[in-house]
VOPAGU-2260 file (C-alpha; in pm, 1 decimal, decimal comma):
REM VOPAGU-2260
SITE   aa  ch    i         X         Y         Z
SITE  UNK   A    0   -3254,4    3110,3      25,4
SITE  UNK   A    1   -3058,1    3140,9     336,4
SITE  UNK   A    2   -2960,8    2789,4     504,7
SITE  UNK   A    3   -2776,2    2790,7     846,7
SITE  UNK   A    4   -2500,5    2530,2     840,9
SITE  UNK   A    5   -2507,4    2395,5    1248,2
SITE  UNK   A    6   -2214,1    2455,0    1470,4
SITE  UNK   A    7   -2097,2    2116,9    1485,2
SITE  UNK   A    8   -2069,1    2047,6    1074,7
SITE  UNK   A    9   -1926,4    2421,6    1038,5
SITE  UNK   A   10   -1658,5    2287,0    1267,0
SITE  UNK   A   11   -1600,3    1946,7    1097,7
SITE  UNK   A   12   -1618,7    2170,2     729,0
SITE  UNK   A   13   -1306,7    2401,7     920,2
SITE  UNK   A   14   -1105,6    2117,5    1022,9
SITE  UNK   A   15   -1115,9    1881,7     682,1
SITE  UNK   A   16   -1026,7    2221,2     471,9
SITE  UNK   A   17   -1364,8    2299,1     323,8
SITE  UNK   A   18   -1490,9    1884,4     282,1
SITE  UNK   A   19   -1761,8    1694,7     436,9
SITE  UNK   A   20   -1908,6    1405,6     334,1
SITE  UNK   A   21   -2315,7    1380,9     302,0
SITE  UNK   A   22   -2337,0    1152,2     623,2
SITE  UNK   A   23   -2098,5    1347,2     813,9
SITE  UNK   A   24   -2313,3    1644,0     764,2
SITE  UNK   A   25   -2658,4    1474,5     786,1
SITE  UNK   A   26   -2534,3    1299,0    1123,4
SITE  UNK   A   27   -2453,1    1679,2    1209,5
SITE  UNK   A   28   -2806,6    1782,0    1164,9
SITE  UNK   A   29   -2766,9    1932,1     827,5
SITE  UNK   A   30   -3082,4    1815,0     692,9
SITE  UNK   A   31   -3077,0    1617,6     300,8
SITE  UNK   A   32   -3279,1    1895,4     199,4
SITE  UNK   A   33   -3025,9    2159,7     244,6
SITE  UNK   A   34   -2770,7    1950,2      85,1
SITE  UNK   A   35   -2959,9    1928,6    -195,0
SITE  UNK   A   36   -3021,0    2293,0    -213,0
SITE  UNK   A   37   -2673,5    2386,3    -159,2
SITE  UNK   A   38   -2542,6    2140,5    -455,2
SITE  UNK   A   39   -2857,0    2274,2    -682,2
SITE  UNK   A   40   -2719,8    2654,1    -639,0
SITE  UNK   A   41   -2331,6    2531,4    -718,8
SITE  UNK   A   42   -2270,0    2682,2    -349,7
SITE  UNK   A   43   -2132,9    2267,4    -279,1
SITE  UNK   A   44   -1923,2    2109,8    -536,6
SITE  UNK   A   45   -1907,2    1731,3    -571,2
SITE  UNK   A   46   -1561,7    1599,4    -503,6
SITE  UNK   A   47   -1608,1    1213,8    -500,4
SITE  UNK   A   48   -1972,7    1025,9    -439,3
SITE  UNK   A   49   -2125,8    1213,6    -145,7
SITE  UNK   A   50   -1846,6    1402,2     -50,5
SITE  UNK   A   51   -1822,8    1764,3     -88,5
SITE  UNK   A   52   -1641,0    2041,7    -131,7
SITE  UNK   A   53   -1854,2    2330,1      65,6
SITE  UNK   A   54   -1667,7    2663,5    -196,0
SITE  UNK   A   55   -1702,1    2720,1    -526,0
SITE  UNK   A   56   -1362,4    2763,9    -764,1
SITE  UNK   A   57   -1079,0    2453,5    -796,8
SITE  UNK   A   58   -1018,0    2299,3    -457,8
SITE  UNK   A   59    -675,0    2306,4    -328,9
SITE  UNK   A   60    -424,9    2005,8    -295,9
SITE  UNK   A   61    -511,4    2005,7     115,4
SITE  UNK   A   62    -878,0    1988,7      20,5
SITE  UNK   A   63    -854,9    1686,2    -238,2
SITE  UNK   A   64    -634,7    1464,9      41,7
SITE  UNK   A   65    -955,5    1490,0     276,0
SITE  UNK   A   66   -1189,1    1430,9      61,8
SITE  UNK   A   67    -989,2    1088,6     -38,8
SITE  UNK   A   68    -994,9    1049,0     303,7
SITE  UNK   A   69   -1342,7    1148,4     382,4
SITE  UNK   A   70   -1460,4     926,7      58,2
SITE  UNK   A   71   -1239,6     611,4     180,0
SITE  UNK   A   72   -1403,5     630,3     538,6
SITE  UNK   A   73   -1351,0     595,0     863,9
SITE  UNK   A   74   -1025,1     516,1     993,2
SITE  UNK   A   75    -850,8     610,8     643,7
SITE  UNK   A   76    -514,0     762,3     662,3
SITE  UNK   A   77    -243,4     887,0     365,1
SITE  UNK   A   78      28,7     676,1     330,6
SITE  UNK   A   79     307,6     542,7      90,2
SITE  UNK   A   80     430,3     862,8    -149,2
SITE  UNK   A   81     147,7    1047,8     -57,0
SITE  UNK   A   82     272,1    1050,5     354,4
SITE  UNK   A   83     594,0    1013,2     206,2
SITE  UNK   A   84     560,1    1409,5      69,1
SITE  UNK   A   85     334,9    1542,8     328,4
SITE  UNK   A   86     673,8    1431,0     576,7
SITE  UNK   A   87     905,7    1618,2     332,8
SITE  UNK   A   88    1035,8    1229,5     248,2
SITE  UNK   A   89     903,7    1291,9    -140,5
SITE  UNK   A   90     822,8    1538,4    -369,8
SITE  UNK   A   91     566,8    1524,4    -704,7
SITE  UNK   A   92     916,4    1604,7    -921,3
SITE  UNK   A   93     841,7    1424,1   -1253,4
SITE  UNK   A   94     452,7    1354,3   -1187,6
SITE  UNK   A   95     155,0    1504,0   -1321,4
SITE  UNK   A   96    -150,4    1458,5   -1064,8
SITE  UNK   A   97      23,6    1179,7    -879,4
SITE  UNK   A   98    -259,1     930,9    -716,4
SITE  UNK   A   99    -368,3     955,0    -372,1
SITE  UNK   A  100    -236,8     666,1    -139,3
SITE  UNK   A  101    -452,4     577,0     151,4
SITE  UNK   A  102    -445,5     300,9     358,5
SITE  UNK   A  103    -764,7     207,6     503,7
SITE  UNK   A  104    -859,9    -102,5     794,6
SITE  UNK   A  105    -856,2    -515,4     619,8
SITE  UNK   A  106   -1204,6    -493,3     690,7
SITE  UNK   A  107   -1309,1    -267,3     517,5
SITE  UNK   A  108   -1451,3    -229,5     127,2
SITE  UNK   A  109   -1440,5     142,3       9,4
SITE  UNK   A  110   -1521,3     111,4    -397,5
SITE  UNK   A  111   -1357,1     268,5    -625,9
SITE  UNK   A  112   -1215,9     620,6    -590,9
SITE  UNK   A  113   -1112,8     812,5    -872,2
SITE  UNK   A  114    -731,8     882,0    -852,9
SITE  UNK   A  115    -696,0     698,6    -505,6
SITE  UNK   A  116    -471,2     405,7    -479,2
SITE  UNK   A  117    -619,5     204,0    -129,0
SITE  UNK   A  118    -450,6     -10,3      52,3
SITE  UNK   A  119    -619,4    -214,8     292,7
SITE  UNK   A  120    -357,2    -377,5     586,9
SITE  UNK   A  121    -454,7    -588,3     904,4
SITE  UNK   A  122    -380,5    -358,1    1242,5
SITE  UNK   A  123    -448,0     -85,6    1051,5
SITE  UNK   A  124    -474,3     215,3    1333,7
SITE  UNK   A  125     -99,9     121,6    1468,8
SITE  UNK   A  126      13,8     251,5    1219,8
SITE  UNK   A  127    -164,8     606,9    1194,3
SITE  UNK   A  128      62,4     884,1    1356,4
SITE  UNK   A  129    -142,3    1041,6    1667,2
SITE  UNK   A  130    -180,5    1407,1    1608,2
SITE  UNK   A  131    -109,2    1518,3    1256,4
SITE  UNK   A  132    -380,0    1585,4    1027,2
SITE  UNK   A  133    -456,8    1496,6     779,6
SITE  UNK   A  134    -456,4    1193,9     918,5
SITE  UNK   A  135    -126,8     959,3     812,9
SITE  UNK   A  136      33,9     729,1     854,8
SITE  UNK   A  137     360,4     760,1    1098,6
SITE  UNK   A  138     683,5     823,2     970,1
SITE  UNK   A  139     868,0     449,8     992,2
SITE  UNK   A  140     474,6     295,4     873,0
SITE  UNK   A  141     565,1     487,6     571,4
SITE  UNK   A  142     912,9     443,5     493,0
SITE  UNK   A  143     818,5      52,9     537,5
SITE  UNK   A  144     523,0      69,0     301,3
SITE  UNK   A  145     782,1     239,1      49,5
SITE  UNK   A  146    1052,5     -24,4      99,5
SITE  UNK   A  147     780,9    -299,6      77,9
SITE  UNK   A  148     618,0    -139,1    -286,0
SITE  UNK   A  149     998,1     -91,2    -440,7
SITE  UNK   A  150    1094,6    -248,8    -700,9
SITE  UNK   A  151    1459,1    -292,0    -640,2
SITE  UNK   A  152    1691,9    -304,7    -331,2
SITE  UNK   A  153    1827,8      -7,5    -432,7
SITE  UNK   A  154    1496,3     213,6    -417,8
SITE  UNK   A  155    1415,1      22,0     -80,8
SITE  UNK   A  156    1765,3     167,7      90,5
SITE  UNK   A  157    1722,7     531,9     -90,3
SITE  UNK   A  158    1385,6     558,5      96,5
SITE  UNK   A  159    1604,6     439,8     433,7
SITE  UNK   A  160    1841,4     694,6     387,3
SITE  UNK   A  161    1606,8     952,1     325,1
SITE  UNK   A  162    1464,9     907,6     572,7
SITE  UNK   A  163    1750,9     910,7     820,0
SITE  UNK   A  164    1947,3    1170,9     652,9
SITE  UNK   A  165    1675,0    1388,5     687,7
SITE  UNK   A  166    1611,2    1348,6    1077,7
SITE  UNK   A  167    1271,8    1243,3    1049,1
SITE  UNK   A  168    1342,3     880,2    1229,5
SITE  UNK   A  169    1634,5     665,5    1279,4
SITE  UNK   A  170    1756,9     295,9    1328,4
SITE  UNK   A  171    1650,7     206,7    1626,8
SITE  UNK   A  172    1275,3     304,5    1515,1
SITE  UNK   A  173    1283,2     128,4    1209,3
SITE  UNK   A  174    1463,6    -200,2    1307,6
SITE  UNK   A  175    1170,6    -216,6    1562,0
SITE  UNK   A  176     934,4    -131,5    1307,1
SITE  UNK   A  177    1018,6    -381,3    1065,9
SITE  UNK   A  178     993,1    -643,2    1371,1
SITE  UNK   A  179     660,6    -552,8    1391,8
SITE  UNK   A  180     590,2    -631,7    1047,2
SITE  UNK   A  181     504,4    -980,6     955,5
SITE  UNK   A  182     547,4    -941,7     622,1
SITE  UNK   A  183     791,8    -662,8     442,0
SITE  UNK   A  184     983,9    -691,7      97,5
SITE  UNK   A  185    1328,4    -672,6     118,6
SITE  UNK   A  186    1330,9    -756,9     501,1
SITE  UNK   A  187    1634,3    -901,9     516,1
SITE  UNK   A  188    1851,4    -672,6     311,4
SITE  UNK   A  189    1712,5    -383,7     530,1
SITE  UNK   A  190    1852,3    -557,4     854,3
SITE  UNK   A  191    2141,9    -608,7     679,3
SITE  UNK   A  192    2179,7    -257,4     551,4
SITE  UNK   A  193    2066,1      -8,2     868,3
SITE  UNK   A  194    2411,9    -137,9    1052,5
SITE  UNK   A  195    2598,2      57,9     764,2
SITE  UNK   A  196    2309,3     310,8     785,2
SITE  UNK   A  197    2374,2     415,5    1156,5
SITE  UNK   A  198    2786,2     416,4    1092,4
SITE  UNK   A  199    2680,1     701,8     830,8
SITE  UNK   A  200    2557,3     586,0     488,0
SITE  UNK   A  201    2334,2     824,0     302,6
SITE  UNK   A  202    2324,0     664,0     -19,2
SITE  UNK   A  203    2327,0     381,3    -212,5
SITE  UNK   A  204    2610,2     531,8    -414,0
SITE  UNK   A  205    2804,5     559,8     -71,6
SITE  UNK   A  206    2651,0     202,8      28,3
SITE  UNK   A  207    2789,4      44,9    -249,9
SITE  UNK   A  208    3151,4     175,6    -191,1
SITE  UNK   A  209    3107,5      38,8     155,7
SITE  UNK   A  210    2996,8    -333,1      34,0
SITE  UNK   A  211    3199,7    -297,0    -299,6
SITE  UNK   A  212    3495,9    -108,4    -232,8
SITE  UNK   A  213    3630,6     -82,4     118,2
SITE  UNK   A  214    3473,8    -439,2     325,2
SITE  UNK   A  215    3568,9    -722,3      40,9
SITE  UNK   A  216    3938,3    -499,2     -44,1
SITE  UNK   A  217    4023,8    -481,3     312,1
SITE  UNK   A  218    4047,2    -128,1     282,2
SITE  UNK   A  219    4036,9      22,6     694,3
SITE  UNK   A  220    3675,8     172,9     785,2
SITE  UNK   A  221    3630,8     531,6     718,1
SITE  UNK   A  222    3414,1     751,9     919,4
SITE  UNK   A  223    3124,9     862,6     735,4
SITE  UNK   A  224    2959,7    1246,2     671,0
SITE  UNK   A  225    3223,2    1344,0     887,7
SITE  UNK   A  226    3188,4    1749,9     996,9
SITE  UNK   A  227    3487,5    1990,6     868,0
SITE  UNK   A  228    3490,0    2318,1     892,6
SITE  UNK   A  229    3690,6    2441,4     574,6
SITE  UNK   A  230    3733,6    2860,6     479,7
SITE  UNK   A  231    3498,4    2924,2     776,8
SITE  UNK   A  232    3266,4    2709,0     646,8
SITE  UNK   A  233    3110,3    2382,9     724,5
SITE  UNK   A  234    3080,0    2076,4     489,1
SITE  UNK   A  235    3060,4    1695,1     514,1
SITE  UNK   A  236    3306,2    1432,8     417,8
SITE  UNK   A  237    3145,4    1130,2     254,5
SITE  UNK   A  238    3420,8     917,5     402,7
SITE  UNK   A  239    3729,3    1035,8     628,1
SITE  UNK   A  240    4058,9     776,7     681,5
SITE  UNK   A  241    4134,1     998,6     948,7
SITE  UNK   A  242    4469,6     865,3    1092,5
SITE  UNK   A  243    4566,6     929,5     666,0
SITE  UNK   A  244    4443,7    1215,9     569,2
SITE  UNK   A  245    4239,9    1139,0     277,2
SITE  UNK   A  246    3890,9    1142,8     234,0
SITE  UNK   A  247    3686,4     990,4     -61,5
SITE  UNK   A  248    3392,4    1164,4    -183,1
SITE  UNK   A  249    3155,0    1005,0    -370,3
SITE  UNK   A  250    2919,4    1123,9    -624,3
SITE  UNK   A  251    2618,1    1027,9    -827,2
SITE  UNK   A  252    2599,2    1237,5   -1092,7
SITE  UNK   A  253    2715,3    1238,4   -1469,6
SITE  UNK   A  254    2817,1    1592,0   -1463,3
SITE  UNK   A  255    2778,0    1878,4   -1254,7
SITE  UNK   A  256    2665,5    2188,3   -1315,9
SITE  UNK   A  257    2981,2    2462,3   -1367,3
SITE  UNK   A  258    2902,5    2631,8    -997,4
SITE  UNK   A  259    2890,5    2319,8    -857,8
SITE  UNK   A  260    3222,4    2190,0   -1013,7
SITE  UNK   A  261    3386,7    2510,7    -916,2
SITE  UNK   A  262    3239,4    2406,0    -578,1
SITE  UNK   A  263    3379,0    2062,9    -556,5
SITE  UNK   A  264    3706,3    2205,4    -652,3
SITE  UNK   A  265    3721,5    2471,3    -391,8
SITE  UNK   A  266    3644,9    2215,1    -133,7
SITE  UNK   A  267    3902,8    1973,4    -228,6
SITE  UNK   A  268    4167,6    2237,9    -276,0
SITE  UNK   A  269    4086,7    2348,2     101,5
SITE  UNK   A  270    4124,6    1992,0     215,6
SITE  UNK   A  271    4459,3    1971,4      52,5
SITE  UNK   A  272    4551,4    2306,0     258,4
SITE  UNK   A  273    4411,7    2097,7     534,8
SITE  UNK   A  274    4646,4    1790,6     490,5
SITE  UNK   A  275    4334,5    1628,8     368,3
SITE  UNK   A  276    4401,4    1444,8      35,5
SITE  UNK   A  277    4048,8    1414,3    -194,5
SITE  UNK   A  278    3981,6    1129,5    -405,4
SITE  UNK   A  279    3640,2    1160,9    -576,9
SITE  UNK   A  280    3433,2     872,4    -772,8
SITE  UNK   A  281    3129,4     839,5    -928,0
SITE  UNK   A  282    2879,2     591,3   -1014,7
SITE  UNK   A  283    3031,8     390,5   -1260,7
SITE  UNK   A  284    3359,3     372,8   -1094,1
SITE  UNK   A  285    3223,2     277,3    -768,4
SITE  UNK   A  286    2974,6      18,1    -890,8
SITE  UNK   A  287    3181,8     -48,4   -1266,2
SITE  UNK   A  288    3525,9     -68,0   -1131,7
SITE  UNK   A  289    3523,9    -156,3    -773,9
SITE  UNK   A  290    3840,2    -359,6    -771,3
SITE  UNK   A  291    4033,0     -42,7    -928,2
SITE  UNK   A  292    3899,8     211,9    -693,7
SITE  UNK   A  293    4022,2      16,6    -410,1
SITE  UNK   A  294    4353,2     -39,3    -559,3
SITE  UNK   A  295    4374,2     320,5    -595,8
SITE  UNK   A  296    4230,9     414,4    -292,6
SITE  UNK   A  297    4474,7     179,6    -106,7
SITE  UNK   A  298    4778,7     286,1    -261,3
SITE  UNK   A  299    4750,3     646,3    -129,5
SITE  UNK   A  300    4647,0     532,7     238,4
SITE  UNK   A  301    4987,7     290,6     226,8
SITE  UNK   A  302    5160,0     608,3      71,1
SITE  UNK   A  303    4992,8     808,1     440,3
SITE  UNK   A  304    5125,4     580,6     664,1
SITE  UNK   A  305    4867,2     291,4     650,0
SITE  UNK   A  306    5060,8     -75,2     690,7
SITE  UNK   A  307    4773,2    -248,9     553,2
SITE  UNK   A  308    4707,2    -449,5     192,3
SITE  UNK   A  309    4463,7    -439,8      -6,4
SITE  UNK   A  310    4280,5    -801,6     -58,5
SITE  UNK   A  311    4166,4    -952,5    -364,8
SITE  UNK   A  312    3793,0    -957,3    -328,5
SITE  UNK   A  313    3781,7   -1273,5    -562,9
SITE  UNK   A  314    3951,5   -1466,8    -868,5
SITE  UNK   A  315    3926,6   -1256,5   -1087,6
SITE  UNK   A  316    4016,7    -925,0    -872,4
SITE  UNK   A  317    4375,7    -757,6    -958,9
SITE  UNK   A  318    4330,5    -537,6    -665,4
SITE  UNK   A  319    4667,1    -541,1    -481,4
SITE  UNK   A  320    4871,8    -718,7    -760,4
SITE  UNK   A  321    5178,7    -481,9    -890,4
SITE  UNK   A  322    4997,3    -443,5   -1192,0
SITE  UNK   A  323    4666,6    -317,9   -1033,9
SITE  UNK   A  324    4547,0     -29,9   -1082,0
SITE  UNK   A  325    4684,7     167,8    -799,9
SITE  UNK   A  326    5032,6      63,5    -901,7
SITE  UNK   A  327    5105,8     412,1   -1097,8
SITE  UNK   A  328    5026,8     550,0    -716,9
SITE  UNK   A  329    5250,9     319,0    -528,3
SITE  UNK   A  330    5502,5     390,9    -736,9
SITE  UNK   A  331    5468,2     814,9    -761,4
């Protein structure tokens, strides 16, 4: 039996990649009769209660977002990790069939959706980005809803430098994002943090040098991810003492692969043709042994000219005593 879908639901069926929901397509003048027919005959596929998928065979990732959508109704949008990946911000690394985030109006009740996480927020449509489809919500709406569902301060800033390291917004949008919020997790140690953010901070690795390491020491400010072109060709410095000549890279690793040790090594040994002296930490020195890097790190800027000290950050800091850890340096 031959049924003609109308223009206007074909349409609606090309736009949400093969979904519509039973009221869409009854309000479409698809009548419940053909619906039922089309379901009957396995031409439709259920998805979620009264929404449909209108193929036969496994529906694609693109075709189970809008039917969350479709299913959470009107004025839904993806959000949190699932915006988050659709922006390039995540990726399903480590997850089997993740759960759909949407974020829906306050006043509204969807019930409950089979692998669908909703959220339902107050102002709800400032937040949905304009022209993208599926619909979402905009970039800085869903770095916030990340840093406001982390768990730590240090998943917060990762999704902040993401998200600026990879272009897709910067400080200026999200400090007046998060003054439109009035209420966000970690509010405070976000304003804090974009300052170091815009200087250059990609990390929390590289953040906690800056706030562990170099500020409390009085160690002079480096530039950060500064541009060098080494061997023809171009790399970043994590952090460049410039008027020294040494540059500390920073790395989060335990180990490296053996091409990307080699690569490490090439690049330092090119910045040492450059004048550039390397010194490279990792996790546990930087957050471990904070007081020692800086010794160390300040005895080979005073050995390049710089007529600074380093400072004890606190009591029980031996940075800059003649027993510190840099003292081997001073004295080479």
């Amino acid at each position: 039996m031959a049924i003609v879908i109308p223009d206007e639901c074909a349409a609606l069926i090309a736009q949400q990649r093969g979904v519509i929901g039973r009221r869409q397509a009854i309000d479409s003048d698809l009548p419940p009769t053909s619906i039922s027919t089309l379901l009957r005959t396995k031409r439709w596929q259920t998805l979620h209660r009264g929404v449909y998928a209108t193929f036969t065979g496994p529906p694609g990732q693109a075709t189970l977002l809008w039917s969350a959508l479709v299913r959470a109704g009107p004025g839904a949008m993806l959000s949190h990790q699932t915006a988050a990946g659709l922006y390039g911000l995540a990726d399903r690394c480590g997850q089997r069939d993740p759960p759909i985030h949407v974020t829906v109006p306050r006043d509204t009740y969807p019930t409950h959706i089979e692998g669908v996480v909703v959220h339902r927020v107050v102002h709800a449509e400032s937040s949905r980005h304009p022209f993208l489809r599926p619909p979402r919500t905009r970039i800085d709406a869903t770095v916030l809803d990340l840093v406001d569902a982390a768990d730590s301060a240090d998943e917060a800033f990762g999704w902040v430098c993401r998200a600026v390291g990879k272009g897709l917004t910067n400080t200026d949008r999200l400090f007046r994002a998060i003054g439109l919020r009035t209420k966000l997790r970690w509010r405070r140690v976000m304003l804090d943090a974009l300052g170091d953010v815009e200087q250059g901070v990609r990390s929390n690795l590289e953040f906690r040098y800056v706030r562990g390491v170099e500020r409390p020491h009085g160690l002079p400010w480096a530039l950060r991810q500064v541009r060098v072109v080494r061997s023809g060709r171009l790399c970043y410095l994590d952090n460049l003492y410039a008027a020294y000549g040494t540059g500390v890279e920073l790395d989060g690793l335990v180990a490296h692969p053996p091409g990307e040790r080699w690569r490490d090594f090439r690049r330092d040994n090119a910045g040492a043709a450059d004048g550039i002296v390397t010194l490279r930490y990792g996790w546990a020195d930087v957050t471990g042994r904070p007081c020692e890097v800086a010794d160390q790190v300040g005895a080979v800027l005073r050995q390049r000219g710089w007529t600074g000290s380093v400072h004890r950050c606190g009591l029980s800091c031996a940075a800059g005593s003649p027993g510190g850890a840099g003292a081997g340096a001073r004295r080479a």
